[in-house]
RODO-2510 file (C-alpha; in nm, 4 decimals, decimal comma):
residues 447
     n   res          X          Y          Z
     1     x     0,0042    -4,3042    -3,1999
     2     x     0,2510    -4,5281    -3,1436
     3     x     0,3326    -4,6683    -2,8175
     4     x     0,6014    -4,9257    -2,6457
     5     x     0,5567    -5,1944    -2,4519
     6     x     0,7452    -5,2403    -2,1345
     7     x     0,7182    -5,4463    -1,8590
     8     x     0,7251    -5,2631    -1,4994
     9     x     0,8447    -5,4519    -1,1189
    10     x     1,1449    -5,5875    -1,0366
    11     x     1,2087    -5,7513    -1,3771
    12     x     1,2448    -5,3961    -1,4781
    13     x     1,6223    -5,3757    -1,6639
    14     x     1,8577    -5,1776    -1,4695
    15     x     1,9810    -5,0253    -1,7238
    16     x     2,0607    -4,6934    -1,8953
    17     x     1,9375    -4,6881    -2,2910
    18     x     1,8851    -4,4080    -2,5222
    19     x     1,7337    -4,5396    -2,8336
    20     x     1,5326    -4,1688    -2,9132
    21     x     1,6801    -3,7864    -2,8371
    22     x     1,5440    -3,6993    -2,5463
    23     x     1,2472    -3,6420    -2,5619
    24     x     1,1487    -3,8505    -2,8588
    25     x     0,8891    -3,8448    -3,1254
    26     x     0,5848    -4,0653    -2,9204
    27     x     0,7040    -3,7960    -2,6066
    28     x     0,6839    -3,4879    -2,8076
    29     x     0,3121    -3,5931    -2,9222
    30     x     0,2072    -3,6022    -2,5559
    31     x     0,3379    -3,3026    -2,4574
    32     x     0,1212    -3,1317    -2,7752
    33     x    -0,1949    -3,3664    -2,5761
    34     x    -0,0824    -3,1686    -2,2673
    35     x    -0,0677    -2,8619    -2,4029
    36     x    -0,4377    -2,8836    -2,5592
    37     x    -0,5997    -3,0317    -2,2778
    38     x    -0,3838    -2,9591    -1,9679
    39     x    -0,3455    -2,5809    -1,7904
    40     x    -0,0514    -2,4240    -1,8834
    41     x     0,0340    -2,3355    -1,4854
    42     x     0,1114    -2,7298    -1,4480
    43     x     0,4806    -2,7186    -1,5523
    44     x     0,6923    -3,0630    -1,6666
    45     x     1,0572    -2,9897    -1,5999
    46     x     1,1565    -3,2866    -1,8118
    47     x     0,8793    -3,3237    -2,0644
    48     x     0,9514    -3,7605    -2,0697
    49     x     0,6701    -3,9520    -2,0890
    50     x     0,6696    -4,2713    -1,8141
    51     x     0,5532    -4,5834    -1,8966
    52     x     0,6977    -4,8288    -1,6446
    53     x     0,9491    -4,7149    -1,3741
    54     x     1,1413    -4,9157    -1,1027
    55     x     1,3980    -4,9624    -0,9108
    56     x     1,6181    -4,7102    -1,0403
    57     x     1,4713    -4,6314    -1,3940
    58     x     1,2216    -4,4632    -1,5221
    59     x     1,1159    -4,5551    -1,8820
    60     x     0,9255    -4,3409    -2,1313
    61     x     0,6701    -4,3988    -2,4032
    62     x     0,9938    -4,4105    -2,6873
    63     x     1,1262    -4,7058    -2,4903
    64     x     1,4386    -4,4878    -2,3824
    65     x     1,5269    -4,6063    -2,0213
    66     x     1,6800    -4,3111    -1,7914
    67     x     1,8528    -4,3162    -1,4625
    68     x     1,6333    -4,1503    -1,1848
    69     x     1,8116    -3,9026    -0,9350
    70     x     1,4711    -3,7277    -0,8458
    71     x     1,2983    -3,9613    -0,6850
    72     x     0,9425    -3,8221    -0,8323
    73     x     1,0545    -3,5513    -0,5924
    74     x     1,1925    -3,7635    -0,3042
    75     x     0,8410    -4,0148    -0,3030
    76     x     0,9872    -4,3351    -0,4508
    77     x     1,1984    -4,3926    -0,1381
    78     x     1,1378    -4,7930    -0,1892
    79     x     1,1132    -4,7753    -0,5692
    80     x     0,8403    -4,6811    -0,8369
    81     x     0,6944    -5,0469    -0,8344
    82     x     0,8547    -5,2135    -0,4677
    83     x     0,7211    -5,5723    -0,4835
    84     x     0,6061    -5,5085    -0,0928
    85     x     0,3751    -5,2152    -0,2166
    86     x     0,2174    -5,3553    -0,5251
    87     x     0,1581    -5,6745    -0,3132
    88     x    -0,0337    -5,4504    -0,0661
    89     x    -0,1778    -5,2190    -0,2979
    90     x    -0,3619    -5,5043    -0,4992
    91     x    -0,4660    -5,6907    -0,1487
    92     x    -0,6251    -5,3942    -0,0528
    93     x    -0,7726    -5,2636    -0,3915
    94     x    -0,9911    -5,6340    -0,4423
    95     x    -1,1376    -5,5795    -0,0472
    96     x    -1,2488    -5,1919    -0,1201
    97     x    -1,1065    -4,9133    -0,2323
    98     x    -1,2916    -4,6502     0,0523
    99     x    -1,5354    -4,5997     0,2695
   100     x    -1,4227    -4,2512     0,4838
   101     x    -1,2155    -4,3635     0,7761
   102     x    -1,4869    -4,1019     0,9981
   103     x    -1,8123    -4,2733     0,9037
   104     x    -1,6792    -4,6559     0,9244
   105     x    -1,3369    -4,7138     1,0140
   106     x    -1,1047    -4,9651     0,9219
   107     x    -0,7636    -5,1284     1,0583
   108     x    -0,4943    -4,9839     0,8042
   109     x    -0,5283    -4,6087     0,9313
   110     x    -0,5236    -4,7351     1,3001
   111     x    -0,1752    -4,9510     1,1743
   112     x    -0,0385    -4,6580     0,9984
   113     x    -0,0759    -4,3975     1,3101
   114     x     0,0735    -4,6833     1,5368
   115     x     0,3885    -4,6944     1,2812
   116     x     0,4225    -4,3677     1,3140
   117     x     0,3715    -4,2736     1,6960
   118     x     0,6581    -4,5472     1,6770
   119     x     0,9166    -4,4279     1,4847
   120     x     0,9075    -4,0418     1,4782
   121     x     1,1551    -3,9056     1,7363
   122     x     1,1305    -3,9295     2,1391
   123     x     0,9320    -4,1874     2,3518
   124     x     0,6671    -4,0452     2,4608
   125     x     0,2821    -4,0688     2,4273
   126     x     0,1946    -3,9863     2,0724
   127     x    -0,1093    -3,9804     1,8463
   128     x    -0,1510    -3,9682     1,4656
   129     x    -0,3906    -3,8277     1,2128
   130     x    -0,3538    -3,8690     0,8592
   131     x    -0,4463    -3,6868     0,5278
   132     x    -0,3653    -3,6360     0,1902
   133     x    -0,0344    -3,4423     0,0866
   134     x     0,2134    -3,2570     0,3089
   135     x     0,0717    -2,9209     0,2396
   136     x    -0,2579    -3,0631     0,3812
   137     x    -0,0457    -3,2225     0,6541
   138     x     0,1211    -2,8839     0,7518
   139     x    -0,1762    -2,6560     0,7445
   140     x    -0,3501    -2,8989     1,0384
   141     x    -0,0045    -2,8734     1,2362
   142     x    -0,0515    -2,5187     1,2597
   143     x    -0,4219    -2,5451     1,3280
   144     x    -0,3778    -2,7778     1,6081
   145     x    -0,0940    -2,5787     1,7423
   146     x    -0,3421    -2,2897     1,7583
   147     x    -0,6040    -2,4377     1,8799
   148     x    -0,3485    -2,6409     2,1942
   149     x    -0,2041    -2,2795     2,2413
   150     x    -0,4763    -2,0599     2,2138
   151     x    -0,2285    -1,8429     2,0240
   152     x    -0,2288    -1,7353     1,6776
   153     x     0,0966    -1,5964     1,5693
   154     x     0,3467    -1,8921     1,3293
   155     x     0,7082    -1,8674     1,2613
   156     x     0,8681    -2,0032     0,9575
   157     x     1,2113    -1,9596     0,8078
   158     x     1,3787    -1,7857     0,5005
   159     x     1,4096    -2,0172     0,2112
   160     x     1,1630    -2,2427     0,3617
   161     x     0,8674    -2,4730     0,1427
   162     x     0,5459    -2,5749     0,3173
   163     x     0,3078    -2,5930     0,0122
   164     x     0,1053    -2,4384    -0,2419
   165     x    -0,2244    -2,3902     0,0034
   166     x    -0,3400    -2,0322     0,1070
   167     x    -0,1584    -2,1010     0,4579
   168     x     0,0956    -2,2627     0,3649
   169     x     0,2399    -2,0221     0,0812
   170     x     0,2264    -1,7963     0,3636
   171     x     0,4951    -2,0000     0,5618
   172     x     0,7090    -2,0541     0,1643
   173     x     0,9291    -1,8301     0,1081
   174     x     1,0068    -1,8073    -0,2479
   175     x     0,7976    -1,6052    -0,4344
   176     x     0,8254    -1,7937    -0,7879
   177     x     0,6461    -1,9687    -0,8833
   178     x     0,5158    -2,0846    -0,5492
   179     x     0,3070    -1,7328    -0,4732
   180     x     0,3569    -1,4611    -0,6722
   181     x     0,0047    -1,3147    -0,7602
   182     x    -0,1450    -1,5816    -0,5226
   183     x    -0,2488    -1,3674    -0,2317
   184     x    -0,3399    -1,1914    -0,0299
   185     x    -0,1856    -1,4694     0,2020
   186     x    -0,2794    -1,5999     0,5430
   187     x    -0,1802    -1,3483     0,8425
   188     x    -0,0083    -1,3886     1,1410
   189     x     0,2891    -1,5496     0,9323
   190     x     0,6268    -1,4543     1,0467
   191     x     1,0033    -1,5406     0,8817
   192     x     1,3221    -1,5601     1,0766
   193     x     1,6667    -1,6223     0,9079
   194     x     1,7966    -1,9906     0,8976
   195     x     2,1292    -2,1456     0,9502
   196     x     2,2843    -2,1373     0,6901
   197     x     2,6680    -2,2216     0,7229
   198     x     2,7897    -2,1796     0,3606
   199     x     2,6545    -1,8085     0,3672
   200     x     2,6683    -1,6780     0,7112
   201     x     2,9375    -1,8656     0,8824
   202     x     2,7749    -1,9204     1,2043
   203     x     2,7232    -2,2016     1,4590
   204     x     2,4155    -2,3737     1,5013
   205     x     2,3860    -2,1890     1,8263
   206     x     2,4715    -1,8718     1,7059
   207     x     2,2305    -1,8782     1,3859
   208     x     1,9244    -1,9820     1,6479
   209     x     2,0390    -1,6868     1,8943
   210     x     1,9748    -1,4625     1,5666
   211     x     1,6172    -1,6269     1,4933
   212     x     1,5351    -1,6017     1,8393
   213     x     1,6559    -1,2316     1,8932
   214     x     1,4461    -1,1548     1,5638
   215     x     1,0630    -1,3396     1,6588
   216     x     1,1013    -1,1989     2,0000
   217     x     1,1296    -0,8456     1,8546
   218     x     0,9275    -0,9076     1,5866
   219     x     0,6250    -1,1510     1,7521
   220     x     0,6932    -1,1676     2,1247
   221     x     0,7536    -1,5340     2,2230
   222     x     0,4044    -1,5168     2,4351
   223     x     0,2055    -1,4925     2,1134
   224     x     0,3888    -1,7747     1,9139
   225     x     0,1543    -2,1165     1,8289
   226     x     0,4086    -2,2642     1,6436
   227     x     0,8020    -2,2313     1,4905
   228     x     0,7711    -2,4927     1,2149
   229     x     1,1096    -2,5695     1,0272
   230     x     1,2291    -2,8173     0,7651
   231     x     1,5019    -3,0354     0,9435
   232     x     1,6791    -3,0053     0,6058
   233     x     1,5548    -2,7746     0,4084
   234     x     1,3777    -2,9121     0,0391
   235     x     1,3205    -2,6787    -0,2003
   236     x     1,5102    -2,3970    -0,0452
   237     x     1,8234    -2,5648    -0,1513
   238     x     1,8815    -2,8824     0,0925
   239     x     2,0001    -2,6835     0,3471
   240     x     2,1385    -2,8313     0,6183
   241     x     2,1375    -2,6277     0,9396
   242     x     2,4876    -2,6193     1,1632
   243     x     2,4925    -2,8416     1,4902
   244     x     2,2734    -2,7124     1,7498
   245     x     2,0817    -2,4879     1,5275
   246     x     1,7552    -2,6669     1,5429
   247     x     1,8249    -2,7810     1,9613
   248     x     1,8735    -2,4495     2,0390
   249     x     1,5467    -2,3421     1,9048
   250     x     1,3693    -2,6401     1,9927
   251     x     1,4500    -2,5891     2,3846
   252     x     1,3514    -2,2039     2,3445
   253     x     1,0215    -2,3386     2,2271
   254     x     0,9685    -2,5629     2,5370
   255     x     1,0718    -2,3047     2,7272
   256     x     0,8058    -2,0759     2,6343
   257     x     0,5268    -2,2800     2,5511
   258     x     0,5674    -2,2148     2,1943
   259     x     0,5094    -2,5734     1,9438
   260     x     0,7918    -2,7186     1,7510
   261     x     0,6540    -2,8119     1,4398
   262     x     0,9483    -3,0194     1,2017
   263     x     0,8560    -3,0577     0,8718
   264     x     0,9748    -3,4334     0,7360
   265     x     0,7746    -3,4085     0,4378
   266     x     1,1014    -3,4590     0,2007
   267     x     1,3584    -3,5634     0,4685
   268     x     1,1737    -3,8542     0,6783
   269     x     1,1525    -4,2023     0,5653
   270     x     1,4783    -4,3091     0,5449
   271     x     1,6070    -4,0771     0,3092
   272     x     1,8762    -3,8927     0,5432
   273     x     2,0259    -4,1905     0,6482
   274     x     1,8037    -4,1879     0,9398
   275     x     1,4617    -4,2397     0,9815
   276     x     1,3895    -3,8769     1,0087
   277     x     1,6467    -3,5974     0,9974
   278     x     1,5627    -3,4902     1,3077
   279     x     1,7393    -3,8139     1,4303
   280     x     2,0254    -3,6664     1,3287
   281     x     2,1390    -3,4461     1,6570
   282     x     1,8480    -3,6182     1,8813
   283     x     1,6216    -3,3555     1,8076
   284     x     1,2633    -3,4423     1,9407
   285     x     0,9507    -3,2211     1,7939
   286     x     0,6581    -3,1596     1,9281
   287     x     0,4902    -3,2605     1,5651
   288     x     0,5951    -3,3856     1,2949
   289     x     0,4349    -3,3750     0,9646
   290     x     0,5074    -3,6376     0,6885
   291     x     0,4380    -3,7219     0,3144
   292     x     0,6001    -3,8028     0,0036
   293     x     0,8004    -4,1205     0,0737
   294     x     0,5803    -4,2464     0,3101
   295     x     0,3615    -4,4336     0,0932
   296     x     0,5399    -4,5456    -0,1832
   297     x     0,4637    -4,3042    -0,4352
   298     x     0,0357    -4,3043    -0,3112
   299     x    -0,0923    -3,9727    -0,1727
   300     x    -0,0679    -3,9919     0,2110
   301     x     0,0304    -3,7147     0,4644
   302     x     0,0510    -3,7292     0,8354
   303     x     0,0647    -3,5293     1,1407
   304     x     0,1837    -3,7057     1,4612
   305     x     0,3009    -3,5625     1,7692
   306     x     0,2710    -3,5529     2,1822
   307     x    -0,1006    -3,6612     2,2921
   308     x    -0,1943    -3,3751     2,4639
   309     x    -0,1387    -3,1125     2,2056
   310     x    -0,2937    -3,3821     1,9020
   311     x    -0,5822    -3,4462     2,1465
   312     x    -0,6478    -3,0764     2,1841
   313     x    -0,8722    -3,0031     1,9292
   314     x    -1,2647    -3,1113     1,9606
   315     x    -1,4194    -3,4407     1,7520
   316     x    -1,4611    -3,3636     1,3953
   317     x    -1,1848    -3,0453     1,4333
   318     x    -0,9439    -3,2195     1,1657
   319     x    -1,0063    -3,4545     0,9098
   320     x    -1,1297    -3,5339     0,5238
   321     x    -1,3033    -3,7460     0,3089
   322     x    -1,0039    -3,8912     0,1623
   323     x    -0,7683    -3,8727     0,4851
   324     x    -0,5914    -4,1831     0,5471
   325     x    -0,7009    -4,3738     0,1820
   326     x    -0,6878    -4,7472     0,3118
   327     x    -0,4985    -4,8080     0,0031
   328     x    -0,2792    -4,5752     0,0330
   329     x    -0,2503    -4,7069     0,4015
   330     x    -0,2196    -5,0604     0,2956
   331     x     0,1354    -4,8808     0,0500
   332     x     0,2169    -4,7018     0,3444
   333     x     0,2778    -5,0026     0,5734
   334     x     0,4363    -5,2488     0,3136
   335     x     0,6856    -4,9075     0,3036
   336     x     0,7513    -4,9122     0,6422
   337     x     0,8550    -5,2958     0,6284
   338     x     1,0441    -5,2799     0,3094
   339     x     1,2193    -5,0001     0,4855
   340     x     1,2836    -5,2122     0,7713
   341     x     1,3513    -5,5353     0,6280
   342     x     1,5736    -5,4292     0,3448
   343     x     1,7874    -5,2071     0,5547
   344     x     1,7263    -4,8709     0,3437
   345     x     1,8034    -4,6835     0,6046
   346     x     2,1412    -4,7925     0,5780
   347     x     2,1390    -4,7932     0,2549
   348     x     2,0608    -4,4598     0,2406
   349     x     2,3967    -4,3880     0,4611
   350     x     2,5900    -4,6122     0,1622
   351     x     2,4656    -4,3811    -0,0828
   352     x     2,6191    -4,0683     0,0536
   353     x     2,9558    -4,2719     0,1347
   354     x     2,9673    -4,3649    -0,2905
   355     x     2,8594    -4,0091    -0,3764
   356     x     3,0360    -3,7221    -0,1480
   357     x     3,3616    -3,8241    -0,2351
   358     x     3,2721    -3,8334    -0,5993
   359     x     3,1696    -3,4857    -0,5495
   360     x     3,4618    -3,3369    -0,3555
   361     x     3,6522    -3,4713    -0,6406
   362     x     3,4217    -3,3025    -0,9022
   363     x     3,4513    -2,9879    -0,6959
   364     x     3,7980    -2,9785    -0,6998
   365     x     3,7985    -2,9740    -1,0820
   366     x     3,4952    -2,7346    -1,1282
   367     x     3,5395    -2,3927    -0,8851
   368     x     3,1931    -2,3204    -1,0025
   369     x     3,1102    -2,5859    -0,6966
   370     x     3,0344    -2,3669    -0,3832
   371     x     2,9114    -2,6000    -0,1752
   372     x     2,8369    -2,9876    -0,0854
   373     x     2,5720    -3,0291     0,1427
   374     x     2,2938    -3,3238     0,2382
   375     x     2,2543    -3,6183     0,4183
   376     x     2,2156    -3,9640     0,2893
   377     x     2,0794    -3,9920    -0,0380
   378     x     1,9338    -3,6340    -0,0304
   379     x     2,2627    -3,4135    -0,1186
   380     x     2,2941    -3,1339    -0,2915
   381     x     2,5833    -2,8837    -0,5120
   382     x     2,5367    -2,5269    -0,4623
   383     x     2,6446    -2,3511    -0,7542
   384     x     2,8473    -1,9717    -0,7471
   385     x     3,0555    -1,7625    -0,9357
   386     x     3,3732    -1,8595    -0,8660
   387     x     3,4815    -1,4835    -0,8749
   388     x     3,1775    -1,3331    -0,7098
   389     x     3,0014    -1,6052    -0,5027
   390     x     2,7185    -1,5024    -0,6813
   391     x     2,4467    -1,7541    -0,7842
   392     x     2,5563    -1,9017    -1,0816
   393     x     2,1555    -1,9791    -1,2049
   394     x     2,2429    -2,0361    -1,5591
   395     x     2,4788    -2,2858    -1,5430
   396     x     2,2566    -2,4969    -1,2998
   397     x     1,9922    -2,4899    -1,5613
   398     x     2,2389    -2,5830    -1,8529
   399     x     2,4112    -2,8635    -1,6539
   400     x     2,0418    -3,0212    -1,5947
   401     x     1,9310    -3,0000    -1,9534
   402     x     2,2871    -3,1372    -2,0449
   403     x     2,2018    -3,4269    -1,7688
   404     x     1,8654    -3,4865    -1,9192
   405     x     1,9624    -3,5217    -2,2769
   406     x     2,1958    -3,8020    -2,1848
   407     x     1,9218    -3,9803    -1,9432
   408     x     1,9694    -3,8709    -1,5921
   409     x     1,6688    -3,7622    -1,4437
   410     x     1,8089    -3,4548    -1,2598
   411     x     1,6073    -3,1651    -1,0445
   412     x     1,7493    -2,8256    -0,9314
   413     x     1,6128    -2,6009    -0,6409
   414     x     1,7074    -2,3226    -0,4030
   415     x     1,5809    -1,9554    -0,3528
   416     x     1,7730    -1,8754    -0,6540
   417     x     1,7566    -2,1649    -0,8470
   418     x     2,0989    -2,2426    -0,8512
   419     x     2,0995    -2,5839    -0,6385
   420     x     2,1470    -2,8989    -0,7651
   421     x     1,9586    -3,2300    -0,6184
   422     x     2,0388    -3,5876    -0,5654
   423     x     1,7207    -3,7872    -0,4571
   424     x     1,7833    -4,1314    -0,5872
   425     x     1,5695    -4,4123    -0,5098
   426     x     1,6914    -4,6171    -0,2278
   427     x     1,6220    -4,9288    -0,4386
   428     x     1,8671    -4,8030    -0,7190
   429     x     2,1317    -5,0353    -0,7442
   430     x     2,5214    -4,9794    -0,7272
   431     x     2,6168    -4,9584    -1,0581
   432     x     2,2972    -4,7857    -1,1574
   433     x     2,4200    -4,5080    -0,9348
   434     x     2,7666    -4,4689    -1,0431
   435     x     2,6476    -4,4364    -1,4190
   436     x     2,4321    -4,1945    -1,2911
   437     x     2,7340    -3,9938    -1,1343
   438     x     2,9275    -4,0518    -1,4736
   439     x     2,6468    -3,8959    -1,6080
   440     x     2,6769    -3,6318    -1,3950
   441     x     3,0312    -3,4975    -1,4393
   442     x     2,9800    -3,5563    -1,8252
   443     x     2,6902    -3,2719    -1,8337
   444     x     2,9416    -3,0276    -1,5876
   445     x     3,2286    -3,0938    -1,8657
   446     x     2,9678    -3,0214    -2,1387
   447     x     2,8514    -2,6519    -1,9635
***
């Protein structure tokens, strides 16, 4: 088989270069390898094969180099191969790779829960435990909420995505491919409707009012754990709740005991334009899980929140083997500093100053465009029937393959599939970004 050589880190070329069809020959005899040796329920949306990735490329085994808007699903916040990271990584890798945080501890996971009790939102005493992906991170919210409460009833939201675990497919709410055939699910799951201002027109007040009116019917505010809720909604379709929606339910919670639970699994880190989107309106959570760009791109998930209610469960109640990986620790931190020190958060804000406009402008040309939504460099283009307002599903797939063929690296989401998603890299650089917009409008001409 043949193969092509490329060097990865920042000497990585910043470039866009087709040199195959996409995929290629060397790509199309992996994905027969896959086929033969890998389950057919893992899918590939773009069936590229990576060799080296950076900044904001990734490059596959045919030597094409494409233009990455997806972020490996909003995880390489700092970059595929951040200098900071690979520094850290290797540092840690040559002292030891393990040894299980609960039988003898080391300094990294103590550093990491610091960070965090740091940055998430409000000022007061917090604690930290750590784990392995979000889903993992979500399913010990809930527990702990239980256990703090003593209740046993959770609220989630329509279009929602917690994971692929027994628990938390119970809190998803699309069906495919996330659960259907999966269950029976986890009980004492309930849904309320989300704000959702492109559909239902309210105010954030208003659209919390109607959540609240439905769980007390429905559940009884006395027998609620937890309400957990994505800040800005991921896979659901980057929704972006009106002003007030998520204060409004945040202050019924206190007022009734019940645990406010924001998920910051794809919005924290910097990717919002704030450190977490709860930042946002000032929102403060009682926890707070986190993943995906935390680490760089390694496999670390955390759950931090107020001391009382993370100190509620007894000694050995939550943990795991590989919670809190001291090299993926050792990522995490150099993360948190590159974050710092190279101003990403900002840079995050830049990125949605270059792309919005680009978009209004695109949506003033293409009435297929329902709606602009996002925050940061995590935006998103609702497509509709212009006629109808109907999903337009078809076209959202078509414009991504048409985006992929002429190397942009391009996701969808949304209940009905008929969201498009920017998630570049924080490290991609200007003009790296406005090819990738070229790109862009060239695949809605094409469709």
């Amino acid at each position: 088989m043949t193969t092509v050589e490329v060097q990865g880190g920042p000497a990585l070329p910043q470039e866009r270069r087709l040199v195959t069809e996409i995929p290629g020959p060397v790509s199309r005899e992996w994905t027969a390898r896959r086929q033969a040796a890998v389950s057919s329920a893992v899918s590939v949306m773009m069936p590229v094969w990576a060799v080296a990735a950076g900044g904001g490329v990734v490059v596959d085994a045919d030597g094409n180099s494409l233009i990455d808007f997806g972020s490996g699903i909003a995880v390489t916040t700092v970059g595929n191969a951040a200098p900071q990271v690979v520094a850290a990584v290797q540092e840690q890798v040559e002292r030891f790779t393990h040894t299980c945080f609960m039988i003898t501890p080391y300094a990294g996971y103590v550093e990491v829960a610091e960070a965090l009790n740091a940055l998430t939102p409000g000022d007061h005493d917090k604690r930290s435990a750590l784990f392995n992906s979000g889903a993992e991170a979500v399913e010990n919210a809930v527990k702990i909420a239980r256990l703090a409460t003593g209740r046993s009833a959770v609220a989630a939201f329509d279009h929602a995505y917690h994971g692929r675990t027994n628990l938390t497919m119970a809190l998803t709410a699309k069906a495919l491919p996330y659960k259907l055939g999966f269950g029976p699910f986890a009980p004492e799951v309930y849904r309320a409707p989300l704000s959702y201002p492109f559909h239902d027109g309210l105010s954030g007040p208003e659209a919390a009012k109607r959540a609240i009116s439905v769980l007390d019917k429905q559940v009884g505010a006395t027998q609620l754990a937890a309400v957990i809720v994505e800040p800005i909604q991921g896979e659901g379709g980057f929704i972006v709740p009106a002003p007030g929606f998520l204060a409004t339910l945040a202050a019924w919670c206190r007022e009734h005991g019940i645990v406010f639970i924001a998920d910051e699994v794809q919005s924290g880190f910097a990717r919002t334009g704030a450190m977490f989107a709860c930042d946002h309106e000032g929102v403060v959570p009682d926890l707070v899980t986190t993943a995906k760009g935390i680490a760089g791109g390694l496999p670390l998930a955390a759950v931090t929140g107020r001391t009382e209610i993370m100190n509620a469960p007894h000694a050995g109640g939550v943990g795991g083997t590989f919670g809190g990986n001291p090299v993926a620790c050792a990522a995490a931190l150099a993360s948190i500093r590159a974050i710092e020190e190279e101003g990403l958060v900002q840079r995050a804000r830049s990125i949605e100053s270059a792309v919005l406009p680009r978009l209004r402008a695109l949506a003033e040309r293409d009435r297929r465009i329902g709606d602009i939504r996002g925050r940061g460099a995590m935006l998103a283009v609702e497509l509709v029937d212009p006629a109808t307002g109907e999903p337009e599903v078809a076209a959202t797939k078509a414009i991504a393959a048409a985006a992929h063929a002429r190397g942009l690296i391009l996701l969808t989401c949304g209940t009905y599939g008929n969201v498009l998603r920017l998630l570049p890299p924080l490290s991609m650089p200007e003009h790296l970004l406005a090819e990738g917009f070229d790109v862009l409008e060239e695949a809605f001409a094409a469709v």
